[in-house]
N, C-alpha and C positions, 0 to 999 in steps of 0.2 A: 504494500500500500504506500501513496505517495502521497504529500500532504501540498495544498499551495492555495491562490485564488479561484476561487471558481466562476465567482463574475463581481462586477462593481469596477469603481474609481479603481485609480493609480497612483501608487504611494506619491507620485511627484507633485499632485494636483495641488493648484494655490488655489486660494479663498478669493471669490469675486463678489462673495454676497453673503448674507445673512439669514439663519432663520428667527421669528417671535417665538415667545414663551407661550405655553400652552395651545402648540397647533399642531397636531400629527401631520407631518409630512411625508408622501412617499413616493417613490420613481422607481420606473419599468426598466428589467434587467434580461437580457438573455442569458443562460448560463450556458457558460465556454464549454464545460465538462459534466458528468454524471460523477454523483457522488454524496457526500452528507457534510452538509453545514454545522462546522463545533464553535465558530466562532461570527463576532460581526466587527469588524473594526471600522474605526469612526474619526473623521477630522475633527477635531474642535480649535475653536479660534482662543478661547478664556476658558476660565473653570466653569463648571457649573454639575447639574447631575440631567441624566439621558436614560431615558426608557429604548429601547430598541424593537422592532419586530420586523419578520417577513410571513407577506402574503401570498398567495397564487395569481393568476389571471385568468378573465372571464371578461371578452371581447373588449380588450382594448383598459381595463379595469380592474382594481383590487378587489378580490370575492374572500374567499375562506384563510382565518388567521392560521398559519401555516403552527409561528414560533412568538412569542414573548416573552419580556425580563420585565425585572421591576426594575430599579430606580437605582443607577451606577455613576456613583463623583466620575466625572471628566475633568482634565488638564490642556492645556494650550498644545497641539501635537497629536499624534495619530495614539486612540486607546484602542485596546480588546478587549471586546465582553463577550464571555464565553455564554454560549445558548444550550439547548437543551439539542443531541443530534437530531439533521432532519433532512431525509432524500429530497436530493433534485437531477433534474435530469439535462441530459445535454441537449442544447435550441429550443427549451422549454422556456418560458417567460414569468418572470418572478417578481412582486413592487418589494424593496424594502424601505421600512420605517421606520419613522423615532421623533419623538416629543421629549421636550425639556424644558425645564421651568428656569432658565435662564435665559434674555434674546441676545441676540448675537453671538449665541456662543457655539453651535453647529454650521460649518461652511456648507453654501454652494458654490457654484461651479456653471456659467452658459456655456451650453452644450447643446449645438444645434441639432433638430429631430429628437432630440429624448422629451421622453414623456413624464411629467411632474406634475403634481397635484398636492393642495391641502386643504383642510377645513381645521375649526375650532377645537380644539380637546381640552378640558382642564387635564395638569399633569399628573392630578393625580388618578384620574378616569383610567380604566383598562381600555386598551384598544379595542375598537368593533371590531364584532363577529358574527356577519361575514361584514364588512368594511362598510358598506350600504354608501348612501349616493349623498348629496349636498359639497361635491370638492369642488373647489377652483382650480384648474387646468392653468398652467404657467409651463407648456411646453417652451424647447428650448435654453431648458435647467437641468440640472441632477446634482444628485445629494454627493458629495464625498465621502460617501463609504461603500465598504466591500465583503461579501460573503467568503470567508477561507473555511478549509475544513479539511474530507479525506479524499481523495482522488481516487475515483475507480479505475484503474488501466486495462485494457482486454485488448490482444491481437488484435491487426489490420486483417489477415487472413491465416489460413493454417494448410498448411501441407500435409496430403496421406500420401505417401507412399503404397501403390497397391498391396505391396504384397503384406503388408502390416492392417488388423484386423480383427474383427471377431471370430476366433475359431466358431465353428461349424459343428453341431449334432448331430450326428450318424447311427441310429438305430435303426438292425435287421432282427427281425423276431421270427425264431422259427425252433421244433417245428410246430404243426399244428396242434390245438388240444391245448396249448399252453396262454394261462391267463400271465399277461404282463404289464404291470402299473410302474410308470415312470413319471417322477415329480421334479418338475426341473425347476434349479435356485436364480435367484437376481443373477444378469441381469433381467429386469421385467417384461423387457422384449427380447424372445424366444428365437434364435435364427436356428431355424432346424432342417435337418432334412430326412424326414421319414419314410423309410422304406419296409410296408408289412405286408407279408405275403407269407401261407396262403392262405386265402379269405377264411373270416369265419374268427379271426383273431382278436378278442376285444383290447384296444389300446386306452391307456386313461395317461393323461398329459396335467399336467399343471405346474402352477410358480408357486417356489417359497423363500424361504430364506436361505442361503449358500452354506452348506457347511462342506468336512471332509472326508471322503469318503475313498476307498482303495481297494484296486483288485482282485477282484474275490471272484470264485469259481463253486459253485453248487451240485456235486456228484457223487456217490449217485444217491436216490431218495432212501433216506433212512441216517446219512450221515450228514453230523452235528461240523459245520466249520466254522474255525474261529479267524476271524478279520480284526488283523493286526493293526494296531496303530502307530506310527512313527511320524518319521519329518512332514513339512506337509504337502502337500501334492493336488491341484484342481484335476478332478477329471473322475471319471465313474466307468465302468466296464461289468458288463454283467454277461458269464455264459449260464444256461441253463440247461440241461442234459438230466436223464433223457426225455422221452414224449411222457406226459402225465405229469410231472412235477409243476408245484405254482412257487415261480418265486417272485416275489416285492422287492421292487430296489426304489427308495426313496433320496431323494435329495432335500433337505427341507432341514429339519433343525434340532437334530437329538440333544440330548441335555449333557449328553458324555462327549461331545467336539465340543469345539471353540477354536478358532481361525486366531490367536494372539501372535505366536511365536512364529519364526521366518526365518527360513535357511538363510544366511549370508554364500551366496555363490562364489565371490569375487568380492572385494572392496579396496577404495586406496583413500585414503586419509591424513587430512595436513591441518593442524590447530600451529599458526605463529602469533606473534606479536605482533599487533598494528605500527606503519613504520611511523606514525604519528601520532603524540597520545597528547599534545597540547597545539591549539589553533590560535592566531591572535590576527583578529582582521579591521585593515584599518578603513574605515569610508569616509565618506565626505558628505555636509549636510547642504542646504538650499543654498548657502551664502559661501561656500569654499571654506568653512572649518572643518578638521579633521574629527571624525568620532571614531570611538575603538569599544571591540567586544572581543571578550575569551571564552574560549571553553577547553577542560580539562576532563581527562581521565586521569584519576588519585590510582584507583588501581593499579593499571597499567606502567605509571611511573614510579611506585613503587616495587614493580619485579624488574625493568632494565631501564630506570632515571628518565630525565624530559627526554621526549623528543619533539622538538618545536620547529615550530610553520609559522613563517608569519606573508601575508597576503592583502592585495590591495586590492582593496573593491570599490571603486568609483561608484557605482550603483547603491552600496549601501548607505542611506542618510539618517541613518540615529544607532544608540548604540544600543538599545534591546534588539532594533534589527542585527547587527552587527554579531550582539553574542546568540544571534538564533541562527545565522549562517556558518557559525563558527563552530556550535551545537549541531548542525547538520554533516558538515565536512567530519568529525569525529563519529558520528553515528556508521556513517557510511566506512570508515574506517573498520570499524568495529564488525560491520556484517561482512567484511571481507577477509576476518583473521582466520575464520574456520571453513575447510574445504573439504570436498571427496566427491566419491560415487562411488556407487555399491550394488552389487547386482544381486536379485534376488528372485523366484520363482514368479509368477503373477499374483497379483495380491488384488482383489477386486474391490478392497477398501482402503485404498491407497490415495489420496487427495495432493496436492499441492499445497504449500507451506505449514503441512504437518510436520510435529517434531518427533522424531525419532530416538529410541534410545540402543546404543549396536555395544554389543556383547561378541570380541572377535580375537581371542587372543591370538592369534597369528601375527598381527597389526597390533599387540597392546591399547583395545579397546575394551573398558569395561563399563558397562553403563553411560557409553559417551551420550552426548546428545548433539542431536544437528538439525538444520529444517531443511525439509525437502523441497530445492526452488525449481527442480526441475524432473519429470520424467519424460522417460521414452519406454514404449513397449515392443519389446521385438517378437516377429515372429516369422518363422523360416522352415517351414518342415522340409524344406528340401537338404537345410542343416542342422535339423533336429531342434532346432533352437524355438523356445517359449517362455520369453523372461521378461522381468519389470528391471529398467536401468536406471538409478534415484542418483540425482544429482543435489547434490548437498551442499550447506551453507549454514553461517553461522545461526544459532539459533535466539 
């Protein structure tokens, strides 16, 4: 997950105008991204205190109170007031809001084509729900503030490879006389291919829950076989011999399996030190004075002393921005000290950016943990090959 703006003003915006005390104000936003709103950050010109909210749109207008705060001191300079999270989606249209009981102390900004609107509110009134009508329209404004939060990222497209896939179910049921029920596990669509012959053979199909099941062979009627359980293995094989015998092979969810543990096939593994464990960045604010923020890892410098970076960022203009850039450059650091990949049978409950724990002493892993940032699923019968390949990262 990636955090940043998802729509509103730009930190650089100067004040061209003012709002009055007790008038809810709010302006139409597309949002640049999908994602969830944690924050609302605000210009203000003087002190005072600010309510905040965002609402949805309904042709061209504010309808349903999406988010609201109650009542947050402001300072001369850009604040953040954390909100409560709330999805928005990308090219979707959004008003954000806000009233305060001081005037001139939240900026605008003309801005040709946007859409601005306010009416009366005491500050101490809750925002309408849904916004209802009596605004005044002063297009050709917007407010100076902006919705941050978490950024949803998803591929542009995705590559299959043919021969990579869902293996394929192949039941032949024979001979005749013989009742045979086969109950097959998630996934919840079935790609099968049935072939039962000869007529006269009742088949019963169904979906359950996946569990593990192994090789087993039924002959002849009157003998007791025991089905072993070891490492674990997807797949089901059932002979039945000879003609008169009824056997059941179910797929579904005995209380004696459980799919937890996972052969380690292959793994390679690498935990280092980040070659950076303290950031100092300098920027520059509206008038060309320098501002500076740090960020440190104590930990980290304490097992091999500073190792320092120091970087210039023109772009940055205050120093909470400063040490929130400088907090990012070390985060990122940080998710790149632990590495691997590790191959292992097919696991059908294997997700992305799960965390893992690998038990390998070959490699001196014990209880490591890592998160999975990436798989690949191979599959090759023409080289016997049926694997999950986890691509690992710190966790």
């Amino acid at each position: 997950m990636a955090t940043g703006k998802l729509f509103g003003a730009d930190t650089g915006d100067t004040i061209l105008g003012y709002a009055a005390s007790d008038y809810i104000c709010v302006c139409k936003w597309v949002s640049d991204y999908t994602g969830k709103v944690t924050e609302i950050r605000i210009r203000a010109a003087k002190s005072g205190n600010v309510k905040v909210g965002l609402y949805d749109d309904s042709e061209n207008n504010p309808h349903n109170l999406l988010l609201a705060t109650g009542s947050t001191a402001v300072t001369a300079g850009w604040n953040t007031i954390s909100v409560t999270p709330t999805n928005v989606t990308q090219g979707t249209s959004y008003w954000t809001a806000y009233d305060t009981d001081t005037s001139n102390c939240v900026g605008l900004k003309a801005d040709i084509g946007r859409r601005h609107q306010y009416k009366s509110l005491a500050f101490s009134s809750s925002f309408p729900n849904p916004a209802g009508s009596g605004w005044t329209v002063t297009d050709g404004y917007r407010e100076i503030n902006a919705a941050w939060g978490i950024l949803v990222l998803s591929p542009s497209s995705i590559s299959q490879p043919v021969t990579h896939g869902t293996p394929k179910l192949s039941l032949i049921l024979k001979p005749s006389g013989i009742v045979q029920a086969v109950a097959i596990g998630t996934p919840a669509v079935v790609t099968s291919s049935l072939v039962i012959y000869p007529p006269g053979i009742a088949q019963v199909a169904g979906v359950g829950t996946p569990c593990l099941l192994y090789p087993q062979v039924v002959s002849p009627p009157g003998i007791a076989q025991v089905v072993g359980v070891g490492q674990p293995w997807v797949g089901i094989f059932g002979f039945v011999k000879p003609a008169g015998t009824v056997q059941q092979i179910s797929i579904g969810s005995p209380s004696l399996y459980k799919y937890v543990w996972h052969v380690v096939l292959d793994g390679q593994y690498a935990t280092e030190t980040p070659r950076i464990n303290r950031t100092y960045i300098i920027g520059r604010d509206a008038v060309g004075n320098p501002v500076y923020g740090m960020s440190q890892d104590a930990a980290e410098m304490a097992l091999v002393g500073e190792r320092l970076d120091f970087r210039q960022e023109p772009a940055v203009n205050g120093a909470d921005r400063a040490a929130e850039v400088a907090g990012s450059i070390l985060a990122r650091m940080r998710l790149s000290k632990a590495s691997g990949v590790m191959v292992i049978p097919p696991n059908c409950g294997q997700e992305l950016w799960d965390v893992v724990q690998v038990w390998d002493s070959a490699a001196n892993q014990t209880a490591a943990k890592f998160r999975v940032i990436g798989i690949r699923f191979e599959y090759s019968p023409g080289q016997a090959r049926h694997e999950h390949r986890l691509i690992l990262g710190n966790p």
